[in-house]
N, C-alpha and C positions, 0 to 999 in steps of 0.2 A: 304517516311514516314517509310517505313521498315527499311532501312538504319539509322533513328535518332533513332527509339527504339531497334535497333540490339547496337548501339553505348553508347544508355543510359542503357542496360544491364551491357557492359562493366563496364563504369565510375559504375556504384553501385556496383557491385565487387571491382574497386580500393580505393572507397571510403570507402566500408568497412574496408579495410585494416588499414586505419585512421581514424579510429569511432572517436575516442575520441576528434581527430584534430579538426573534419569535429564539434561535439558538442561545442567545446570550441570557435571555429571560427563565428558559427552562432547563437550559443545558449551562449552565453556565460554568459546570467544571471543564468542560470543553472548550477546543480552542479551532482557529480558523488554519487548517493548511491547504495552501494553493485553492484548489475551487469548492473544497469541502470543509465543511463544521464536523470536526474528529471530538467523539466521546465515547466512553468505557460501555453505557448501554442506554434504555430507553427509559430509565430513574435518573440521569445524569452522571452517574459515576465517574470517577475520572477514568483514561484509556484511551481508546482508538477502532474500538470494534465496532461504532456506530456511526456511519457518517451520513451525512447529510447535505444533498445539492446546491449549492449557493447562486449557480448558474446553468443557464440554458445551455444544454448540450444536443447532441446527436444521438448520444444514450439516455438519455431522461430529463423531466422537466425540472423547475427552480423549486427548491420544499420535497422534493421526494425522499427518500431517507430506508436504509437498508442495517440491519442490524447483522454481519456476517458471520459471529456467534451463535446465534438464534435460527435465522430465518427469516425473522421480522422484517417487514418493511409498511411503507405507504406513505400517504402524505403528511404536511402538516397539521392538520388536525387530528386523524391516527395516533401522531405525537404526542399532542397533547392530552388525548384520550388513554391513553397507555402513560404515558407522564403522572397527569395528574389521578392517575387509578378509577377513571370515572365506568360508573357503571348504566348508566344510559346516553346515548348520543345529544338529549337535549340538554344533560349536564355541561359534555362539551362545547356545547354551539355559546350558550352562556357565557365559559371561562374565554371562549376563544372572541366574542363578540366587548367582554370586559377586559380582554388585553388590545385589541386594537382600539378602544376606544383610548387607551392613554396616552397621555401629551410623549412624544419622542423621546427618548432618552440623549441627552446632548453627546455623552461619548459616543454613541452608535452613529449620530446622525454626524459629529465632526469625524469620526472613522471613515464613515462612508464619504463625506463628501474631500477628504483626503485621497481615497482610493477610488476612485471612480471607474469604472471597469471598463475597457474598452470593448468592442464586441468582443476580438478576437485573441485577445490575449488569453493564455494558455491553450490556447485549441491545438491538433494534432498538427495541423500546417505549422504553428509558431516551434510545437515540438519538435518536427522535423527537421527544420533550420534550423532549430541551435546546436541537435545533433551534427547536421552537415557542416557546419560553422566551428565544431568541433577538431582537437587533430588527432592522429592516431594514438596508442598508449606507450609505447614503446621507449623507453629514456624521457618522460614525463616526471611531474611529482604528482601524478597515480600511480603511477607503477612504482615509486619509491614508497607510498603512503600503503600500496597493496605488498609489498618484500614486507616493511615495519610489521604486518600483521599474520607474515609466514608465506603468502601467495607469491611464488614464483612464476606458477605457466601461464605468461601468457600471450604465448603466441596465441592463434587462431581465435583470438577473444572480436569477433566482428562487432559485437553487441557493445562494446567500451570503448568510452576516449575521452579525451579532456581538454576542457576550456581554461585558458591561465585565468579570465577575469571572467567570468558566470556572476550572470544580477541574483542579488537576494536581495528582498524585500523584507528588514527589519518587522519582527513585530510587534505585540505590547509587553514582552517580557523580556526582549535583549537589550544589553545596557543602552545609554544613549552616546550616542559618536557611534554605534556598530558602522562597520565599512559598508558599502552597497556594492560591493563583489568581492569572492574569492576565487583563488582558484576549484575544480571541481572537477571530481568525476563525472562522466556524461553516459546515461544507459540508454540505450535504445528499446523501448518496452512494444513487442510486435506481438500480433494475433496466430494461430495455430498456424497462418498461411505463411507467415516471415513476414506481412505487411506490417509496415510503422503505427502504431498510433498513439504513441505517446513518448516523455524521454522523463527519465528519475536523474535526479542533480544529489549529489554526496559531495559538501563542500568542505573544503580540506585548512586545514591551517598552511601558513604557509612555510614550514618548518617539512612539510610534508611528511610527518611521522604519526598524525594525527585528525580527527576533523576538525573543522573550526568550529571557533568557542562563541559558538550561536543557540540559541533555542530550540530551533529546525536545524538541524544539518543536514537532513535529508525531506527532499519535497518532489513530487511527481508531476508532471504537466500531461496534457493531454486527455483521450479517453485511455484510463487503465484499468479499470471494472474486469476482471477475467483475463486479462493478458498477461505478459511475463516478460523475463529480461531470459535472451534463450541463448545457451551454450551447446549447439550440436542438434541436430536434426532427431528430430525424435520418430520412433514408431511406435511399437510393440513397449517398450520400457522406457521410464522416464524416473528422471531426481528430482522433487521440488522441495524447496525449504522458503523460508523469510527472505532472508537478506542477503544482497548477496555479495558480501563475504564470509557467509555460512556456505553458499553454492560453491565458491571459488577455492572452499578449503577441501570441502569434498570434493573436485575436477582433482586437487593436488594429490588424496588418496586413490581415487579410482578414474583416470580421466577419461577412459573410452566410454562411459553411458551417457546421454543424453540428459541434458540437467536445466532446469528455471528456477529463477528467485523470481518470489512474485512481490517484495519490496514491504511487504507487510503482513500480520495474520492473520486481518479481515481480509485481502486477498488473496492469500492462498487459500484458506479458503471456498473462494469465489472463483481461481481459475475453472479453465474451460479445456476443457481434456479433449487431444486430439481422436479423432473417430477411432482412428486406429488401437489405441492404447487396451490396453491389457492388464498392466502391472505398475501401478503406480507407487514408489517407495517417497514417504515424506519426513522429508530431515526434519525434527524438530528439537524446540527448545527447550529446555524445564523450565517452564513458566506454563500460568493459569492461559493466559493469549493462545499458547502454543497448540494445548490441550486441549481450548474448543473449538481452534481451527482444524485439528485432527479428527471432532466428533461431527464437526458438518462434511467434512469429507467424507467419513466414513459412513456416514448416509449417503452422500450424494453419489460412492462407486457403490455403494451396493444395489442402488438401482439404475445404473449403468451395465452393470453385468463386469465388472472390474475389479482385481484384488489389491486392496491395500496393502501397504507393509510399513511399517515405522521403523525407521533409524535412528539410533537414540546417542546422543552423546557422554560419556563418562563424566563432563564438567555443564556450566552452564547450555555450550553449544558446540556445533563442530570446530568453530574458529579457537573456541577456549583449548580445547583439545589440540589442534592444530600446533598452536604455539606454545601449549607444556609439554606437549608429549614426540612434538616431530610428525614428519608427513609416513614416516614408514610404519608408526604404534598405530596411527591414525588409520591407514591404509587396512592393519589385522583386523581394528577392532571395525571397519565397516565391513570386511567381506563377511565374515562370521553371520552379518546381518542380511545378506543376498540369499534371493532364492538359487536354491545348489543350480540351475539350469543357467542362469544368469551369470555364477563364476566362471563356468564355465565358457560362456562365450565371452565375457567382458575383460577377464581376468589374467592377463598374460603370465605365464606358468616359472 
């Protein structure tokens, strides 16, 4: 037994070597955004609840892989062990010893030697500079693209601002001639402390009523595992939803609570709850995504010592609501959802 897991060390080292092979081979409904391989789960389904490290970070090595659904995680051969449904580990050493032995795949190998990575690209320095590189939001086409979708307030939005020509890095599924920038929204994604480490890009058509007509219009840079895009100093009560123009439409009904869009529903998820916190309410979607970002949460406060509460939208999402119903329908139908302690302090009379 020593001998198969001294062996399965190995192969996950060689396997890292060919992340990208090893994702494309098994995961292949999945696709590459920014430093992660995004797919639905650990059968390949299509989605986004399973990603997997492409590169060496500061929060984990190349091949590790977190299922934010689930709970799952581990290395690449775990992967493939769960992948391929195998029921003893020498099964795996086998499949994984017979996929490294085959010749390259030419698209992966001219991908890669297309993209070649530099150390430092997308790391939380490179994030922080494009944020700072950024200008405020104010008479922008963010702020025209954020009015299009009902979002008015925003003053005090320190978290937002916008680059007119933000790089995007075409991928294998946008037409060919795609531009290599647009303009963009710019988020500043910080930890529980207000520290930076990371920035989320929402790249915009440039009509500004809409995103642009890319594949990804939205991509993350940096470490953002458990961070957030944050609207107001949080303690005792906090809002978290997806996206955040779901976050921005709830600030329009109720703006005095403390609120984070965590950019996705494998990471909300995965946020990281201030010590403090208490009562955590989670805007969510009507979708499958939404639903099991709600049930690992609701594990992870109930061994916290923390009450959950869901906020539930009348259409798809808060934004849907937002822009059928007005900010004032918007406003009744979320307080009715606070706990009575909470209107009262939040709620101006």
């Amino acid at each position: 037994m020593a001998q198969l897991s001294t062996r399965a060390g190995e192969l996950s080292e060689r396997l890292a070597q060919n992340v990208q092979a090893v994702c494309r081979h098994y995961l292949p409904a999945g696709r590459r955004e920014g430093r992660y391989w995004m797919v639905g789960d650990v059968a390949g389904a299509p989605g986004r609840s399973l990603y997997v490290r492409l590169f060496e970070t500061e929060r984990g090595r190349i091949g590790n892989w977190v299922d934010a659904a689930t709970g799952e995680h581990g290395d690449l051969v775990d992967l493939i062990r769960l992948n391929q449904r195998h029921g003893r580990l020498s099964e795996t050493i086998d499949e994984a010893e017979k996929f490294l032995s085959l010749p390259p795949s030419a698209e992966v190998d001219s991908c890669q030697r297309a993209n070649p990575p530099p150390a430092r690209v997308g790391s939380p320095t490179a994030a922080r500079r494009l944020f700072a590189a950024s200008k405020p939001l104010h008479g922008t086409l963010a702020a025209s693209y954020l009015a299009a979708r009902g979002i008015t307030r925003i003053s005090e939005l320190a978290a937002l601002r916008f680059h007119p020509r933000c790089y995007y890095r075409p991928n294998e599924d946008d037409l060919p001639g795609t531009p290599g920038s647009f303009p963009a929204l710019i988020a500043a994604v910080t930890d529980c402390d207000g520290v930076q480490t990371g920035t989320h890009r929402t790249w915009l058509d440039p009509s500004g009523s809409t995103k642009a007509a890319v594949t990804s219009p939205r991509r993350a840079m940096g470490n953002i595992l458990g961070q957030a895009i944050r609207f107001g100093p949080a303690q005792d009560i906090l809002i978290a939803g997806e996206g955040i123009e779901t976050v921005l439409s709830l600030r329009e009904a109720v703006p005095a609570i403390p609120m984070i869009a965590a950019t996705s529903s494998a990471h909300l998820a995965a946020i990281q709850f201030p010590t403090t916190l208490r009562r955590l309410y989670v805007a969510r979607d009507r979708d499958k995504a939404g639903d099991g970002a709600f049930a690992v949460l609701s594990d992870r406060a109930q061994a916290a010592g923390m009450e959950l509460v869901s906020l539930i939208p009348e259409l798809g999402d808060f934004n849907d609501d937002l822009r059928q119903h007005g900010a004032s329908a918007l406003s009744a139908r979320v307080i009715v959802q606070l706990h009575e302690a909470d209107r009262g302090r939040f709620i101006e009379s």
